[in-house]
C-alpha positions in Angstrom: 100.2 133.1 68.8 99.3 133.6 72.2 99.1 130.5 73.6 102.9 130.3 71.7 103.7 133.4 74.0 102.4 131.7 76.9 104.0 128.3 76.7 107.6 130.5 76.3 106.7 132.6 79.4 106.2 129.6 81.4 108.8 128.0 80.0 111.5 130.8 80.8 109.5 131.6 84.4 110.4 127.6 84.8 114.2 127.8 83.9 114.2 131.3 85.9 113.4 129.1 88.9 115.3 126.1 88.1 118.1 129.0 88.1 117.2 130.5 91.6 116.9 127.0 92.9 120.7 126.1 91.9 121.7 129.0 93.1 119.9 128.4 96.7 121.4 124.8 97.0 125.6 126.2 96.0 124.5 128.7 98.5 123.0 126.7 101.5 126.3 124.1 100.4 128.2 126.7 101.6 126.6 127.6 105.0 126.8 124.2 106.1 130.9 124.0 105.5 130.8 127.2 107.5 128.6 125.6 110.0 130.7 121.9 110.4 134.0 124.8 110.8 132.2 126.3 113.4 131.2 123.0 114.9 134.6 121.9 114.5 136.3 124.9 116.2 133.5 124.9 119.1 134.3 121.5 119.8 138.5 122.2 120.3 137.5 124.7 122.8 134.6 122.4 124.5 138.2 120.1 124.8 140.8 123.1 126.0 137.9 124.1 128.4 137.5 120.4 129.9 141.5 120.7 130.0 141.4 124.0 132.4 138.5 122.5 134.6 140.6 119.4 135.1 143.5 121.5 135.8 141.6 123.2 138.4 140.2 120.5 140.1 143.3 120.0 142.3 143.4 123.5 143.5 141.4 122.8 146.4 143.8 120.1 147.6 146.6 122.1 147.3 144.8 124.9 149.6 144.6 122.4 151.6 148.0 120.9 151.9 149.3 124.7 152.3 147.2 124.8 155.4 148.3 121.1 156.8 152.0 122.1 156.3 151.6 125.4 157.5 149.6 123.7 161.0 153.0 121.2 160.8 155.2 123.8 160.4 153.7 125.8 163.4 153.8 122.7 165.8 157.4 121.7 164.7 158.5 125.2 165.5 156.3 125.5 168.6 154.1 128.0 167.6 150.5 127.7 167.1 148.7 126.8 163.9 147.4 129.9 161.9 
């Protein structure tokens, strides 16, 4: 009878872990659709930051077309350039 008793426990230790390692694999499943909706959000900012730097890029320019027209302005006038 014991080796009986023995060949059950192994066998229920064995569905026991067949049991923790389902469970394991539905719950790593669900990290990684958590972690492609991360990704997936990360990457629209990544795009609405690109957006804003391209955006800014011209901002120099414009400083620098302020100052031209405010040097043109001065000259037209006959007062000097700031």
């Amino acid at each position: 009878m014991s080796g009986r008793r023995a060949a059950l426990g192994a066998t229920g230790g064995l569905t026991l872990g067949l049991g923790v390692a389902g469970v394991v694999a539905v719950l790593l499943g669900r990290v990684a659709t958590v972690a492609s909706e991360i990704e997936r959000y990360a990457d629209d900012i990544r795009v609405g930051a690109e957006g804003i730097v391209d955006n800014l890029a011209g901002t120099g320019a414009l400083q620098r077309t302020g100052e031209l027209a405010a040097g043109v302005l001065a000259l037209v006038s006959g007062g000097e350039s700031p």
